[in-house]
Structures are given as structure tokens and as C-alpha cells.
C-alpha positions as CSV (number, residue, x, y, z in Angstrom):
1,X,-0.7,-5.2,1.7
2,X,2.7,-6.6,1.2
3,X,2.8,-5.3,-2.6
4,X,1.8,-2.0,-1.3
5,X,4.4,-1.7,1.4
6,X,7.1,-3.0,-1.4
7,X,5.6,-0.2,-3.7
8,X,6.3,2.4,-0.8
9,X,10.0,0.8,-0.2
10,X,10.7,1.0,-3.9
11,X,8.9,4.8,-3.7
12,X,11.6,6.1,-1.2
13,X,14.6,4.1,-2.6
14,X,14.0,6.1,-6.2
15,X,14.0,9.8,-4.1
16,X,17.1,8.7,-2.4
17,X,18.6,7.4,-5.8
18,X,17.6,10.5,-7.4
19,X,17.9,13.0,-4.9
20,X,21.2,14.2,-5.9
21,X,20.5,14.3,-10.3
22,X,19.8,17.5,-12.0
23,X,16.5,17.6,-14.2
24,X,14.0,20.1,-16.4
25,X,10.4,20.0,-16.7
26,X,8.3,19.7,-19.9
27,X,4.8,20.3,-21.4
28,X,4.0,16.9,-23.1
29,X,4.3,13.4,-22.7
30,X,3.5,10.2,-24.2
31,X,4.7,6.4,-22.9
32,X,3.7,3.4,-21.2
33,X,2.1,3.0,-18.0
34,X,2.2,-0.4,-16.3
35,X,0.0,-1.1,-13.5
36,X,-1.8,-2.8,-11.2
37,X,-4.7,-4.0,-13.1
38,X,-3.8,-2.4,-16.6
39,X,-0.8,-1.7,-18.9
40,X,-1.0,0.3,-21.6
41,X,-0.3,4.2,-23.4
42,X,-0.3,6.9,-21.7
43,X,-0.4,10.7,-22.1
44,X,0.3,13.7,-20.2
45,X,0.0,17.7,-20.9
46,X,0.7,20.2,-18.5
47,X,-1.7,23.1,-18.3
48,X,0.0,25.5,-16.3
49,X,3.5,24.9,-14.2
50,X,1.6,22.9,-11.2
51,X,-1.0,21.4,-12.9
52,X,-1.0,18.5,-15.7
53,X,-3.9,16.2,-16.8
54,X,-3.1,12.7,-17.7
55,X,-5.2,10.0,-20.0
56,X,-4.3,6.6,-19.9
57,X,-5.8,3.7,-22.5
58,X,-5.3,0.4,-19.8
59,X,-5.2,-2.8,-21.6
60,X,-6.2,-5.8,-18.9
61,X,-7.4,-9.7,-19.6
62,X,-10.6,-9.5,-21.5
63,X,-10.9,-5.9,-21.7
64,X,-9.7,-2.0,-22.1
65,X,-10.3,0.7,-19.7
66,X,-9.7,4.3,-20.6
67,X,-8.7,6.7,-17.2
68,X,-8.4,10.2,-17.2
69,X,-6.7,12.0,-14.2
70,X,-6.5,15.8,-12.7
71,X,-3.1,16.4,-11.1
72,X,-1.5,18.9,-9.0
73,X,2.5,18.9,-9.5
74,X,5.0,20.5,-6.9
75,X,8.9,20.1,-6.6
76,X,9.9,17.2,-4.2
77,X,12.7,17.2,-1.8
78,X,14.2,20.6,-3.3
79,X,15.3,18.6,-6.2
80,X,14.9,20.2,-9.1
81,X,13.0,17.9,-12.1
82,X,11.8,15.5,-9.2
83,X,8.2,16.2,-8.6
84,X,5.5,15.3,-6.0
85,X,2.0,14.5,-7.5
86,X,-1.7,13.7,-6.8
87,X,-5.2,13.8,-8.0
88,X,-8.2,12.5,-9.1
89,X,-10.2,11.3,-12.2
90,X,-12.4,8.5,-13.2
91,X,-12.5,5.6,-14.9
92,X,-14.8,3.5,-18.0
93,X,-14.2,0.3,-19.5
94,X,-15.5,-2.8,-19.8
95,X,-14.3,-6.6,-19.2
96,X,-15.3,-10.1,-20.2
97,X,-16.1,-13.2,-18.0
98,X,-13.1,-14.5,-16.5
99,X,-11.2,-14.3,-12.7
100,X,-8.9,-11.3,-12.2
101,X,-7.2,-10.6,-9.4
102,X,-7.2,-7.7,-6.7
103,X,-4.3,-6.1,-4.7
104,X,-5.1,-6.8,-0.9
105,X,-8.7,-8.3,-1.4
106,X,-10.8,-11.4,-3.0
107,X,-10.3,-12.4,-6.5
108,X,-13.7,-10.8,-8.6
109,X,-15.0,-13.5,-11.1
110,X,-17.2,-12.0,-14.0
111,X,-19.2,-14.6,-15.6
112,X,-20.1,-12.5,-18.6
113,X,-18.9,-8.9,-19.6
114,X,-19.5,-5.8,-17.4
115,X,-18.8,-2.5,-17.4
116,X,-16.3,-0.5,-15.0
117,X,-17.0,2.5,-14.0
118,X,-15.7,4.5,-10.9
119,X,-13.3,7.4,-9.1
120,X,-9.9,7.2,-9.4
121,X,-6.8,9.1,-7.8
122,X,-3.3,9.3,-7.8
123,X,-0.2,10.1,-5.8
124,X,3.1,9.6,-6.5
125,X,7.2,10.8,-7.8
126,X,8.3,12.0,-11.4
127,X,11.7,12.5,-12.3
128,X,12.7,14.0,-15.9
129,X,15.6,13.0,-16.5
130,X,18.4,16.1,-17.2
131,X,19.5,16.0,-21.0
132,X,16.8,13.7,-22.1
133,X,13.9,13.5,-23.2
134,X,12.5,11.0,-20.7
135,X,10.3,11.2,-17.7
136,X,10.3,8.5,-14.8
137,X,6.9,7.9,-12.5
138,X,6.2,5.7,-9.6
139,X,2.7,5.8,-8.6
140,X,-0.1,4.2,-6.2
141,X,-3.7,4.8,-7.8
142,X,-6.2,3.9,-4.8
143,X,-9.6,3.2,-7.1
144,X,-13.6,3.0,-6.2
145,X,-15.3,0.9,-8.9
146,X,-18.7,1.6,-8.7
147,X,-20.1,-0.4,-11.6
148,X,-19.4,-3.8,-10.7
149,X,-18.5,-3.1,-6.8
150,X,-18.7,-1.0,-4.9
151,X,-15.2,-2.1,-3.6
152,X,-12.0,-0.2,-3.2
153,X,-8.4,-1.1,-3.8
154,X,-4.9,0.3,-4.5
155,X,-2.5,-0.4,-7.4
156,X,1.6,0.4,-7.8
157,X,1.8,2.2,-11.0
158,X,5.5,2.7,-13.3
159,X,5.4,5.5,-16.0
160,X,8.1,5.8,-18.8
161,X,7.4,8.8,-20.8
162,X,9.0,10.4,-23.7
163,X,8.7,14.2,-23.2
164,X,8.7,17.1,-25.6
């Protein structure tokens, strides 16, 4: 609870921060996404002006886990390049035995591998950056693993993109 609440803090702080900076959007993306549970490449292509879809390959301890996400884009705060986001998606992946840790629950111990499985969503801020080519997210993904679970839990989620 406490990460989650210092997620939120850091949330507001960047729309303050940011509220007053000039930006553009893009169609594509590629970067890093560092989370919760996983950290890894990440990419991002905008169907239409409002709507984007976003794959992300999450490396972890003992195992990969490949998301893909549907998300709905509006502008935040009439700022223009800062945008509002959320969605949905799911996850697959698989991990080996070992302890890993959960944001605001039990550790989970695996003692052999096991696949993941399970709904995702999303909702966070995106700023592109005005004159550059770079994209700034701050994200919480709430996720329902089915496969091992179920449980539920929330991760804080950073994205540095390159856009084109």
C-alpha cells in the first residue's frame, strides 16, 4: 500500500512538473518499461488519435512474460502532449521455482516452473517531450493472474520511449 500511495504522490508531482511544457504526439514507440514485477522492451503504435496498443516483453527472476495492452488516450489537464490513459490486455509467461515478491500481499514461492496467465489493465500519464523524440509514462497496472492464483495485485510502472 505504501509503494502504491508513493506511486500516486510521484503520479501528481510529474502533472504539476509538467503542466506548464509544450509537447506533440506520435505514431510509434519503442523503449523500456520498468515495473513492478518485470523490466524489459516495450512497444507502442497508435491506431487512430485516441487509441494505441502496447506490447511489452517483461523480463523477471527465472522467467519472461510477454503483455499486450488496449489503450484509450485523451489529453490531460489541457496540456497539450500530456496524456491520460487506460486499458486492458492480458498476460503469458512462465517462471521457474524460486520466491518472488508481491506489492501489498504474501511473497508466492514456486517450487518448480509455472505458467502465468491472466488480465491485465492500465491507467496512467504520458508526456512527449516538445522537440524530441522521447515519450515519458508513469503507470499502475492492477493484474489478475489466473494460472498460478487466482490473486490480484497492483504494480507502479516507468516508460521511456523513443518515438517516431
Amino acid at each position: 500500500m505504501k509503494k502504491i500511495l508513493l506511486s500516486l504522490i510521484a503520479l501528481c508531482s510529474f502533472v504539476l512538473i509538467t503542466s506548464s511544457v509544450k509537447a506533440q504526439d506520435y505514431k510509434t514507440a519503442v523503449g523500456l518499461k520498468f515495473g513492478g514485477y518485470e523490466n524489459g522492451p516495450s512497444v507502442k503504435y497508435f491506431l487512430n488519435e485516441g487509441t494505441a496498443i502496447e506490447g511489452v516483453i517483461g523480463i523477471r527472476s527465472h522467467g519472461v512474460v510477454f503483455s499486450g495492452l488496449y489503450e484509450l488516450h485523451q489529453q490531460a489537464f489541457n496540456t497539450a502532449g500530456l496524456k491520460f490513459y487506460y486499458g486492458f490486455g492480458a498476460h503469458l509467461g512462465s517462471v521457474g521455482s524460486g520466491v518472488y515478491k508481491r506489492f501489498g500481499g504474501d511473497d508466492q514461492v514456486y517450487n518448480d516452473s509455472h505458467i502465468l496467465l491472466g488480465a491485465d489493465g492500465v491507467l496512467g500519464l504520458e508526456y512527449k517531450i516538445e522537440q524530441a523524440p522521447i515519450a515519458i509514462s508513469l503507470d499502475l497496472n492492477p493484474r489478475v493472474e489466473l494460472a498460478t492464483g487466482p490473486f490480484f495485485d497492483v504494480a507502479p510502472g516507468l516508460g521511456v520511449k523513443y518515438t517516431f
